[in-house]
MMTF fields as JSON, N, C-alpha, C and O atoms, coordinates in Angstrom:
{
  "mmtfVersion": "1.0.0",
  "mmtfProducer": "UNKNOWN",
  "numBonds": 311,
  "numAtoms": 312,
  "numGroups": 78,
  "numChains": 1,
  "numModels": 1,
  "chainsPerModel": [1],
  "groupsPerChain": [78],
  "chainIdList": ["A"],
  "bondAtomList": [4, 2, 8, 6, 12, 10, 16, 14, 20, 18, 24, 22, 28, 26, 32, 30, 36, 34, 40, 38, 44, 42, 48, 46, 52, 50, 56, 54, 60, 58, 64, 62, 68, 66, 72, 70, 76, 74, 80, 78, 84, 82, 88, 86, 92, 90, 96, 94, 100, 98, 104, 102, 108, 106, 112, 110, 116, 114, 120, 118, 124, 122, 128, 126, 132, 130, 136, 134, 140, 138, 144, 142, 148, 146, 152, 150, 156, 154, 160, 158, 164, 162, 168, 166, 172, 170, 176, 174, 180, 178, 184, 182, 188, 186, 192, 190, 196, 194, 200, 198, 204, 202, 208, 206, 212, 210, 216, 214, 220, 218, 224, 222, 228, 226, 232, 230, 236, 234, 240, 238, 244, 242, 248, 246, 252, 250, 256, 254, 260, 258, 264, 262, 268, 266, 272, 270, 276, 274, 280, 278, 284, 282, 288, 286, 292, 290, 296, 294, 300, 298, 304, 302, 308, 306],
  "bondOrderList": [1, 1, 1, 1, 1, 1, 1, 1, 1, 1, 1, 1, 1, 1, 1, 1, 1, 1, 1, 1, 1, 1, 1, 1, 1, 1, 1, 1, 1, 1, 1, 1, 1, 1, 1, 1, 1, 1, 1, 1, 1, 1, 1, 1, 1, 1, 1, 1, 1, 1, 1, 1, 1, 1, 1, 1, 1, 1, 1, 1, 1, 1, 1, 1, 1, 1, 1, 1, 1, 1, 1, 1, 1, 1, 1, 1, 1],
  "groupList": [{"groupName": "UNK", "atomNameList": ["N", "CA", "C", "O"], "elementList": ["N", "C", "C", "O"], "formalChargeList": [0, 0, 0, 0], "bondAtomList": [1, 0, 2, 1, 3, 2], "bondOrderList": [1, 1, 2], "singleLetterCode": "X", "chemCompType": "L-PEPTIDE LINKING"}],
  "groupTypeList": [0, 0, 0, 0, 0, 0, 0, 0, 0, 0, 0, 0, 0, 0, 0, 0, 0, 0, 0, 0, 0, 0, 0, 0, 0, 0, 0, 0, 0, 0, 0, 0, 0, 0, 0, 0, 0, 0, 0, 0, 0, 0, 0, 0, 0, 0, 0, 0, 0, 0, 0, 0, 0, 0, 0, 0, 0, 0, 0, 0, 0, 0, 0, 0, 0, 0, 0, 0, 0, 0, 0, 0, 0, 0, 0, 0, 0, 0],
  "groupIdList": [1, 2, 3, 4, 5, 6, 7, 8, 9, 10, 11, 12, 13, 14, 15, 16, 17, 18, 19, 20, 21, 22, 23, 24, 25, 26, 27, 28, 29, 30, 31, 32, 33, 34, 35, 36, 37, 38, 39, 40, 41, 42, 43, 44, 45, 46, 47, 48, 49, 50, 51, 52, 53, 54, 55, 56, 57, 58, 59, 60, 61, 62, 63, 64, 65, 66, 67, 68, 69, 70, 71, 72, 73, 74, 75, 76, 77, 78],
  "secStructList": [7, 3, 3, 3, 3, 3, 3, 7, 7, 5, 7, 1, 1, 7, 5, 7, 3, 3, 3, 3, 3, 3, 3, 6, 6, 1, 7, 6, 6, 1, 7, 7, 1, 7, 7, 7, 3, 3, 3, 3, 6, 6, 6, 6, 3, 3, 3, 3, 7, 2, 2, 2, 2, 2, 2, 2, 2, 2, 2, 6, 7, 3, 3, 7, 2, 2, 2, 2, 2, 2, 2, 2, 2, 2, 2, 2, 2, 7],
  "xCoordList": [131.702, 131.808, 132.674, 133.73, 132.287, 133.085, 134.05, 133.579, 134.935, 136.217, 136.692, 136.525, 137.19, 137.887, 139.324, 139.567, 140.009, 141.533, 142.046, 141.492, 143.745, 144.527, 144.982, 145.347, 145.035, 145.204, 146.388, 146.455, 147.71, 148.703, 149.565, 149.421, 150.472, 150.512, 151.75, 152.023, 152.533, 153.446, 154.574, 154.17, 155.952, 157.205, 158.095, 157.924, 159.106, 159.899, 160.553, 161.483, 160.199, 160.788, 159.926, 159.92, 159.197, 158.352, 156.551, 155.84, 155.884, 154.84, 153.871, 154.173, 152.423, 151.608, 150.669, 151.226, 149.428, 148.354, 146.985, 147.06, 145.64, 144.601, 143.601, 143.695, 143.064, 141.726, 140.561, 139.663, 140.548, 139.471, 138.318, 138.507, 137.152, 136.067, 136.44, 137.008, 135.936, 136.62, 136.132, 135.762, 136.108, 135.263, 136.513, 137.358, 136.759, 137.228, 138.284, 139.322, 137.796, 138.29, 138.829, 138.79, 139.275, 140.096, 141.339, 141.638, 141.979, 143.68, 143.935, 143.057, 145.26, 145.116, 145.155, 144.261, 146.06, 145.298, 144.355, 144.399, 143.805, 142.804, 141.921, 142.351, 140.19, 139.231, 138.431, 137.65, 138.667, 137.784, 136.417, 136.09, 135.732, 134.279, 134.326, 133.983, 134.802, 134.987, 135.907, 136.039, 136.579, 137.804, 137.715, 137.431, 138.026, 137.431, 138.638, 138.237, 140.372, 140.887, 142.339, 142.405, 143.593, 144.761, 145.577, 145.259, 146.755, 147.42, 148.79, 148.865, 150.088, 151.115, 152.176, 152.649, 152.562, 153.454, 154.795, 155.283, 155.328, 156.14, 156.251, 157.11, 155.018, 155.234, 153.67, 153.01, 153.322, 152.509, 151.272, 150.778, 150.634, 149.689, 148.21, 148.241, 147.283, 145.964, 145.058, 145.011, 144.127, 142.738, 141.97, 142.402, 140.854, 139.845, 138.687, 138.854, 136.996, 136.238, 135.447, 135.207, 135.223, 134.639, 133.288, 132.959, 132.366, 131.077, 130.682, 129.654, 131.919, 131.528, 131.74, 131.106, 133.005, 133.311, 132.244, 131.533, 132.173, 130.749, 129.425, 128.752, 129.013, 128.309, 128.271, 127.26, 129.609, 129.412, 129.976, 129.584, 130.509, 130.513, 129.13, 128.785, 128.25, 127.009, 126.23, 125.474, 126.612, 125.423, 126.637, 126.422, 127.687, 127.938, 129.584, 129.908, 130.325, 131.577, 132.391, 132.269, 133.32, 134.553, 135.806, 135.887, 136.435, 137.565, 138.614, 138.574, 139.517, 140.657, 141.723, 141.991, 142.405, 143.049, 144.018, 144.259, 144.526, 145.359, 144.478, 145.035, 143.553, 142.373, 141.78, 141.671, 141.421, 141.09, 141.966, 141.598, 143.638, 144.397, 144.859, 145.623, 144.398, 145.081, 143.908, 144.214, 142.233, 141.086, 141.479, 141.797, 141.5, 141.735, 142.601, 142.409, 143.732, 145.105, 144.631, 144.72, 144.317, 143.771, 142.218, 141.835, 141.842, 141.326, 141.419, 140.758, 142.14, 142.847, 143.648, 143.554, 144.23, 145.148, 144.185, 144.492, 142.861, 142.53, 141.743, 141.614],
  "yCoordList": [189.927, 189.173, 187.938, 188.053, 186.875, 185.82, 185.326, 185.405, 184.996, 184.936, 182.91, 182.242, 182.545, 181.032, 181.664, 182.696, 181.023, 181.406, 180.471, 179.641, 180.693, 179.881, 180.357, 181.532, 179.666, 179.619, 178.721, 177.629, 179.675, 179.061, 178.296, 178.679, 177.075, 176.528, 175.502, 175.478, 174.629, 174.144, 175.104, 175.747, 175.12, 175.901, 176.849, 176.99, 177.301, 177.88, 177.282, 176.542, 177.482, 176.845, 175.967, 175.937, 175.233, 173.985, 174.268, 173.551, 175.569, 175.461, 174.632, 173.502, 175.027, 174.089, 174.686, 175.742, 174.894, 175.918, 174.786, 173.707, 175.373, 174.856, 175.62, 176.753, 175.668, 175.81, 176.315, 175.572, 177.382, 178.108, 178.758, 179.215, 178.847, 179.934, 180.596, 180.23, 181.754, 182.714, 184.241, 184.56, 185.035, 186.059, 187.009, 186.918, 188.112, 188.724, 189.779, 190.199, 190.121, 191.294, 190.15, 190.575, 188.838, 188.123, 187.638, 187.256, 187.952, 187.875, 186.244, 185.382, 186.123, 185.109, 183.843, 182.997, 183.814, 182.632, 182.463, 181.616, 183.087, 183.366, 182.112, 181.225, 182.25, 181.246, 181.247, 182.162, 179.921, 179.711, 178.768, 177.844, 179.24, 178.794, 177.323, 176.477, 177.16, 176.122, 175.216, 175.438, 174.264, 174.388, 172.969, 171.835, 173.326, 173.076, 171.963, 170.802, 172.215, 171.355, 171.934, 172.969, 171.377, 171.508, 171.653, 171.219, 172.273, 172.47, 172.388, 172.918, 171.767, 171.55, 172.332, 171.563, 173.351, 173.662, 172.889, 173.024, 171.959, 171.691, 170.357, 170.144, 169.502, 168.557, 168.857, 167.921, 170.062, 170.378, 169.488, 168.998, 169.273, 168.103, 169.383, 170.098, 169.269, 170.028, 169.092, 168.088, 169.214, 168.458, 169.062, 169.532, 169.421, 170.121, 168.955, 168.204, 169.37, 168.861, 169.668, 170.874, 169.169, 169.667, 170.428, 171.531, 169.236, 169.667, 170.885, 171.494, 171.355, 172.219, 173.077, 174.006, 173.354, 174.831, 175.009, 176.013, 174.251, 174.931, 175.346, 176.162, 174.916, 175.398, 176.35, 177.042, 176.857, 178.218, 179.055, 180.222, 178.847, 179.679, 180.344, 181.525, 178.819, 179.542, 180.474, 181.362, 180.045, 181.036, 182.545, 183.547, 182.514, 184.086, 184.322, 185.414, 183.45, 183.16, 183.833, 183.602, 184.782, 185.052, 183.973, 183.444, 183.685, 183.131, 183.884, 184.39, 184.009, 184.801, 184.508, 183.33, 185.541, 185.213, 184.041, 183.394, 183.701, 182.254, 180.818, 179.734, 180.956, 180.069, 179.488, 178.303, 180.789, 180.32, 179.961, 179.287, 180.451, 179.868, 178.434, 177.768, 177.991, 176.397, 175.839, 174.76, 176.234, 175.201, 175.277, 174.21, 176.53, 176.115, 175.02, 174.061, 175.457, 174.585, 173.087, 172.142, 172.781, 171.462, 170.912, 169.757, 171.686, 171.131, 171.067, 170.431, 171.675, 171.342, 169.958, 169.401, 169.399, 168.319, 167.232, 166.627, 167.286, 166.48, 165.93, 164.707],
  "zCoordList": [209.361, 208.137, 208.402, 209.024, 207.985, 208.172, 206.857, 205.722, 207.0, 206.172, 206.45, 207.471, 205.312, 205.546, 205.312, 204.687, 205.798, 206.088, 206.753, 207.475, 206.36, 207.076, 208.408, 208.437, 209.542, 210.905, 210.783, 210.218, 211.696, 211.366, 213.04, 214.201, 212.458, 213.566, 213.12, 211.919, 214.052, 213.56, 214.48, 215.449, 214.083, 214.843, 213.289, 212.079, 214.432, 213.056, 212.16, 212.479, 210.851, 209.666, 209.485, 208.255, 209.805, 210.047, 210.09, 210.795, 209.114, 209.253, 208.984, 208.599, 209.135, 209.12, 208.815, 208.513, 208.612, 208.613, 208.476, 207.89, 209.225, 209.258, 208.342, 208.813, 207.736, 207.214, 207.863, 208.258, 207.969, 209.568, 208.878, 207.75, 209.434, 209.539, 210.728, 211.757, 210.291, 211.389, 211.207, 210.077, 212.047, 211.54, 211.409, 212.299, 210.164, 209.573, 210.358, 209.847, 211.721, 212.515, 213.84, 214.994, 213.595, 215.02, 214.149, 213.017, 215.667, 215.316, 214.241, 214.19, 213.494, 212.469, 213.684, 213.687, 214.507, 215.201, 216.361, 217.253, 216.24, 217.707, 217.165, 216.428, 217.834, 218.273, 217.072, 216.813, 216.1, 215.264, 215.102, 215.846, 213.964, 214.317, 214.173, 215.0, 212.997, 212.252, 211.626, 210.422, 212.077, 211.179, 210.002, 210.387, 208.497, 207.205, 206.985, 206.905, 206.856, 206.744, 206.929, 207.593, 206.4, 206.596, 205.611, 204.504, 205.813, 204.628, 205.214, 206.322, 204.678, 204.784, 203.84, 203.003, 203.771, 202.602, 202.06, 200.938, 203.228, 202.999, 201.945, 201.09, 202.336, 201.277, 200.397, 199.946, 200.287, 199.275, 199.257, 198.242, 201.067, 200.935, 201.572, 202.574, 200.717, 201.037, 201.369, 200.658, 202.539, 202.805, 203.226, 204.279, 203.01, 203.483, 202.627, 201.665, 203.88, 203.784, 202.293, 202.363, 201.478, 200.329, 200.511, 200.075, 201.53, 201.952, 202.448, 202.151, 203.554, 204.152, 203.92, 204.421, 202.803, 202.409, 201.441, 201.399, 200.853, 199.822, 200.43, 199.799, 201.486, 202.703, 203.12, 203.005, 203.918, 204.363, 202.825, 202.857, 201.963, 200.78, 200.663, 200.624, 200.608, 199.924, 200.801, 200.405, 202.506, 203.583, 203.375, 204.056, 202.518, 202.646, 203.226, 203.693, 203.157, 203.778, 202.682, 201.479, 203.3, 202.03, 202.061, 203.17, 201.468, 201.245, 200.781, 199.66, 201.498, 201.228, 200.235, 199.998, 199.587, 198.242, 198.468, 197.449, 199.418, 199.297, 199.712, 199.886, 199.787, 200.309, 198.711, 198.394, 197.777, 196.667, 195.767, 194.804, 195.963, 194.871, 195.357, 194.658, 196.527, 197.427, 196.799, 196.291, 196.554, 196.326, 194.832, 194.307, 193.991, 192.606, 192.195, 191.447, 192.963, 192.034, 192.921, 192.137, 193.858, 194.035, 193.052, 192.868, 192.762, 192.057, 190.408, 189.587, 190.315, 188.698, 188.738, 187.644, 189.444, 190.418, 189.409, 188.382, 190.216, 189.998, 189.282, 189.331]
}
């Protein structure tokens, strides 16, 4: 099953996280299929490609519970 999730990266205290397709049973940062966009916690900056997550959404992709509360609240934003 394939899953979108954050793939994490950056140092200590100082994260960073990417926006991954990735299949459900590989370690959180191991080898991803796809990668959708980025997320910064620290200054609260989200980018991901719009196109493509709705893409693999629709061929069957889960999105994981912090994946959908980062696309909601960005898109209430705006």
């Amino acid at each position: 099953m394939l899953k979108i999730r954050l793939k994490k990266l950056g140092r200590k205290k100082k994260p960073f996280y990417r926006i991954v397709l990735m299949e459900n049973l590989s370690k959180r940062d191991g080898k991803s299929i796809a990668e959708l966009g980025s997320y910064d916690p620290i200054t609260k900056i989200l980018n991901f490609d719009k196109i493509a997550l709705h893409k693999y959404i629709n061929f069957g992709a889960y999105p994981t519970d912090s994946i959908r509360h980062l696309i909601s609240r960005m898109m209430q934003e705006n």
